[in-house]
C-alpha positions in Angstrom: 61.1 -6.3 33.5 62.2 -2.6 33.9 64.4 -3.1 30.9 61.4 -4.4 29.0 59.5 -1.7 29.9 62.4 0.8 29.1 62.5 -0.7 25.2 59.0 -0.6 24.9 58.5 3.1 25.8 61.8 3.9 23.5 60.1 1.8 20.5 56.6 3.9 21.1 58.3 7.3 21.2 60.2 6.3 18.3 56.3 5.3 16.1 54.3 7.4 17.8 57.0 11.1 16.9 55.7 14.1 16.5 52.9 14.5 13.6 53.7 17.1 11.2 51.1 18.5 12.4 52.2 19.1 16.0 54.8 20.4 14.3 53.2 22.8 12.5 50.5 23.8 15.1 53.2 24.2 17.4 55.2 26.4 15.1 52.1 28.7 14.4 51.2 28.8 17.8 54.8 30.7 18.7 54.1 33.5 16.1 50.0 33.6 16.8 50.6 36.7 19.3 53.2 38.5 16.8 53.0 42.4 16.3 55.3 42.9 13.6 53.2 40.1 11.4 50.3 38.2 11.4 51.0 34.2 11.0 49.1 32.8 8.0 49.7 28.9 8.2 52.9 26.2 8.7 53.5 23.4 6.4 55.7 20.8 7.0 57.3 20.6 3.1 59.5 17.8 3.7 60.8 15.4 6.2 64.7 13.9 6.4 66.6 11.3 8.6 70.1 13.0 9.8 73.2 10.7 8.8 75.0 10.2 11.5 72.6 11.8 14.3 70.5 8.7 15.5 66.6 8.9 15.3 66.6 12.9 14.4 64.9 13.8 11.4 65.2 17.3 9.3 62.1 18.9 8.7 61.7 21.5 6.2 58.4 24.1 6.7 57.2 27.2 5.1 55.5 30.0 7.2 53.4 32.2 5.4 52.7 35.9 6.8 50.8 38.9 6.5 52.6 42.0 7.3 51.8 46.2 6.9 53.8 47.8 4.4 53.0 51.2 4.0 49.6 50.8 4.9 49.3 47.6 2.6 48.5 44.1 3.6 51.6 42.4 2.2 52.1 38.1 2.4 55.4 36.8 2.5 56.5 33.3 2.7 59.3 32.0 4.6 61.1 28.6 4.5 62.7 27.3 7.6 64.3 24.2 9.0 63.5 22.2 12.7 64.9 18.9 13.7 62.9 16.5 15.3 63.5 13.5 17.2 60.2 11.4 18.8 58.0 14.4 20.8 61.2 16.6 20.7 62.0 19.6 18.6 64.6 22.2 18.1 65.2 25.4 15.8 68.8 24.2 15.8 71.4 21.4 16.6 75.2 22.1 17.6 77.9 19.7 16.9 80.2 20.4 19.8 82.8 18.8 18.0 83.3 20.7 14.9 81.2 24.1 16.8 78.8 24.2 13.3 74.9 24.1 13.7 73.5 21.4 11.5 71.4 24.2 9.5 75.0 25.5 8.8 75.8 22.2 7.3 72.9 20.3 5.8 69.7 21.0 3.6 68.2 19.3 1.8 70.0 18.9 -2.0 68.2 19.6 -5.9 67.2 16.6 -7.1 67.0 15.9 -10.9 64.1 17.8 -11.6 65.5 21.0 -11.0 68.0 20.8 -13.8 65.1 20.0 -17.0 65.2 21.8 -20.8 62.6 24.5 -19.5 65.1 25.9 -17.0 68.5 25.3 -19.1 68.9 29.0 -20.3 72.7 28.5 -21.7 75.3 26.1 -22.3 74.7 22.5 -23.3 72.4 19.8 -21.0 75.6 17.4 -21.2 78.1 20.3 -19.8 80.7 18.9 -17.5 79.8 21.6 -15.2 76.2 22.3 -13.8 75.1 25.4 -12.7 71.9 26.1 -11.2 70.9 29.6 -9.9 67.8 31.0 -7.7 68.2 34.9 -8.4 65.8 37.7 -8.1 65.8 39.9 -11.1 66.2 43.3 -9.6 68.9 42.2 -6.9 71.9 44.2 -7.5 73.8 41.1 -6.6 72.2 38.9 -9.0 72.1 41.6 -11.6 75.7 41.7 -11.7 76.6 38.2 -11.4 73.9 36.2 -13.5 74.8 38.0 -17.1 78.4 36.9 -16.4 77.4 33.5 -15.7 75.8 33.4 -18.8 78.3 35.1 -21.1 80.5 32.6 -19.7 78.1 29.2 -20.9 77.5 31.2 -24.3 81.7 31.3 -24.6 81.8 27.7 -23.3 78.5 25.6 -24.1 80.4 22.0 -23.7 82.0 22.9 -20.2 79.2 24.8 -18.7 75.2 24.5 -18.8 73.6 27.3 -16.8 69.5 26.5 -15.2 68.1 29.4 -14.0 65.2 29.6 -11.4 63.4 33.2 -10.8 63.0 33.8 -6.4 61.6 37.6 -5.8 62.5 38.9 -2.9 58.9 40.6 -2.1 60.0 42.5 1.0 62.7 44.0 -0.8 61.9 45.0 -4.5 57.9 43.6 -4.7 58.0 44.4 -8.4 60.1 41.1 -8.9 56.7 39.3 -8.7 55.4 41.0 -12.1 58.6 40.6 -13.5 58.9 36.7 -12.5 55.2 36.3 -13.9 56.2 38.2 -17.2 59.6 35.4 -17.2 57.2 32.8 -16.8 54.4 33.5 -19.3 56.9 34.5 -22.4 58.7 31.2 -21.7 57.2 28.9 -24.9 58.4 32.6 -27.2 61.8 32.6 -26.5 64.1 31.7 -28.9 67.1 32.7 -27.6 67.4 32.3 -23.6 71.0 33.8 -23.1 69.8 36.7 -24.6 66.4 36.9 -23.0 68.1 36.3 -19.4 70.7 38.7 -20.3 68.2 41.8 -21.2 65.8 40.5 -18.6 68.7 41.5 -15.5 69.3 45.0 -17.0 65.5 45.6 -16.7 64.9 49.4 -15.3 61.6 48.5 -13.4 61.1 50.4 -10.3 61.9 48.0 -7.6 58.4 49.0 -5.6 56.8 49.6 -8.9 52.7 48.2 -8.4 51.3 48.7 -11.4 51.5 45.3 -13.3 50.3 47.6 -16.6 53.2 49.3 -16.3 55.8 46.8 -15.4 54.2 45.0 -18.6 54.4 48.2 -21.0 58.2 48.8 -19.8 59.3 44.7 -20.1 57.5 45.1 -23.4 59.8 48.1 -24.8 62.9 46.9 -23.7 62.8 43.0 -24.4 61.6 43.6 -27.6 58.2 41.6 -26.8 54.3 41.6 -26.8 53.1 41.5 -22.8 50.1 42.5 -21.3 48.3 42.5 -17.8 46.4 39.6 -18.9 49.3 37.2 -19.2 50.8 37.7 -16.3 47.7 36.5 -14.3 46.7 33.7 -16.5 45.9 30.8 -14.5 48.7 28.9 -15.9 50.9 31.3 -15.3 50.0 32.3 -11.8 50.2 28.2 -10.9 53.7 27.7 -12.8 54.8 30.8 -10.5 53.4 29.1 -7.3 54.8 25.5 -8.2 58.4 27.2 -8.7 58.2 29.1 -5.3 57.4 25.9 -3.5 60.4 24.1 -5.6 62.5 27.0 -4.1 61.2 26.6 -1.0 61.6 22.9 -0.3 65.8 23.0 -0.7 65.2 26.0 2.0 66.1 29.1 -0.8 65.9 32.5 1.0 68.2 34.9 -0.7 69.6 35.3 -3.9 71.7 35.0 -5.5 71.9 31.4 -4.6 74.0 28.9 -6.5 74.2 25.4 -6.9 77.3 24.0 -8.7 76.9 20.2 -9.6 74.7 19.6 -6.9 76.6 21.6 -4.2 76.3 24.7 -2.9 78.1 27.4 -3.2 77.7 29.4 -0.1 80.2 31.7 -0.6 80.0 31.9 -4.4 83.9 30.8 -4.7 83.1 27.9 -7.5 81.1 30.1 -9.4 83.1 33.1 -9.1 86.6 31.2 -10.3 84.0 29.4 -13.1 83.6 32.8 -14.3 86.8 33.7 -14.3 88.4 30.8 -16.1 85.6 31.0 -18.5 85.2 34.0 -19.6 89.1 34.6 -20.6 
C-alpha cells in the first residue's frame, strides 16, 4: 500500500511540475524589491528535457528591466537559464563528477532557421564550414574580428559561408540599436553583403550617440546609402528587430561576439580564430 501510494505521489509531481508560470512569477517575485532595476516581466522562452539528468528539464527565460541611466529610463532584456524538475527549481546544477555547472555545458543549440539566404552575408550556402555570428556593431571585439571573418569567406566561398545576426549591447554602446534598425531596414538594397558588413563594423557612431537623425545622416555618408529616421522605426522594421532579439535570446546570447561553428559553439573563439587563420593565407 505505502509503495502504491509512494508511485502515485511521484507520477502526480511528475504531471502536475511547475507551470511556466510559477516559474516566471516566482522569478519576478525575487527581483520585485530591486534598487538597482525595476523588473518588467519573465517569460518562460523555451522548455528542454536534460539527457542524462532524469526528469529535469532546462528552461530558458527572458527578464526584462527598467533601469536609470543618467537620469533616463532605460529597458534592457536579459536571457537566463533555470532547471526544473516537478515543483523544484534551481539557478544552477553541479556535476560533482566532472566539477562543471550544467549552464557551463548545455544550451539550447541554432536550429535550421538561423542559417537562411537573409542572414548569409558571405561565402556560399553549401560551404563545408558554417559560421554563424551574434555581434554588436560597435563592440571593439566584434569590430576586429567580424571583417576578418568575412575577408576570409570572400577568399574562400566553397569552404566557408559566414550568417551574421546583429545583438546590441544597450547597456554598453545604446547607439547599436539605431545602427541594428538601419542593418535591418537597408536589407532588400544590398547588393553586396561582404562589403556592406565590412563598412558597416568600421562605422564611427558615437557609442551613446541618441539621436537616430544623426546616427542615420552619418550611416548615410559613410555606407554610401539613402537612410532616414523614418525607416528605422517603420513597423516592419521595428518588428524584424524584435523577432531577431527574441531568436538571440532563445539559444541564451548575452555577449558578443558570439560564434557558432557548424552548430557548436565556440566559447573560446579557438575554431574561428584558426578558421581565420588558415583562410586567410
Amino acid at each position: 500500500m505505502l509503495k502504491k501510494a509512494l508511485l502515485t505521489g511521484a507520477l502526480c509531481l511528475s504531471v502536475f511540475g511547475a507551470t511556466n508560470k510559477e516559474i516566471e512569477d516566482y522569478k519576478f517575485s525575487l527581483y520585485k524589491n530591486s534598487k538597482q532595476a525595476t523588473i518588467k516581466s519573465v517569460k518562460v522562452l523555451s522548455r528542454e528535457n536534460l539527457n542524462g539528468y532524469a526528469g529535469w528539464e532546462a528552461a530558458t527565460i527572458l527578464l526584462e528591466f527598467t533601469i536609470d541611466k543618467e537620469g533616463k529610463k532605460q529597458t534592457i532584456k536579459v536571457a537566463d537559464m533555470v532547471f526544473v524538475k516537478g515543483d523544484l527549481m534551481a539557478d544552477e546544477l553541479v556535476n560533482l563528477k566532472s566539477g562543471k555547472t550544467l549552464k557551463d555545458t548545455f544550451r539550447p543549440k541554432p536550429d535550421a532557421s538561423y542559417y537562411d539566404a537573409e542572414h548569409l552575408i558571405a561565402g556560399n550556402k553549401d560551404a563545408k564550414t558554417k559560421v554563424l555570428v551574434f555581434s554588436d556593431p560597435l563592440c571593439p571585439f566584434c569590430r576586429d574580428m567580424v571583417p576578418d571573418i568575412i575577408g576570409a569567406a570572400v577568399k574562400n566561398p566553397a569552404k566557408l559561408a559566414i550568417y551574421h545576426y546583429s545583438f546590441p549591447l544597450l547597456t554598453i554602446h545604446p547607439a547599436s540599436e539605431h545602427i541594428v534598425k538601419a542593418e535591418i531596414a537597408l536589407r532588400g538594397k544590398i547588393k553586396n553583403k561582404a562589403e556592406f558588413y565590412t563598412k558597416l563594423y568600421k562605422t564611427g557612431v558615437e557609442p551613446n550617440e541618441p539621436s537616430e537623425e544623426k546616427v542615420a545622416a552619418k550611416l548615410s555618408s559613410e555606407l554610401g546609402v539613402k537612410l532616414q529616421k523614418s525607416d528605422m522605426d517603420a513597423k516592419e522594421t521595428v518588428k524584424e528587430y524584435d523577432e531577431e532579439m527574441q531568436k538571440a535570446y532563445k539559444i541564451l546570447i548575452r555577449g558578443t561576439p558570439t560564434v557558432y561553428v557548424n552548430g557548436e559553439l565556440d566559447s573560446n573563439k579557438s575554431k574561428i580564430n584558426q578558421l581565420i587563420k588558415e583562410l586567410s593565407k
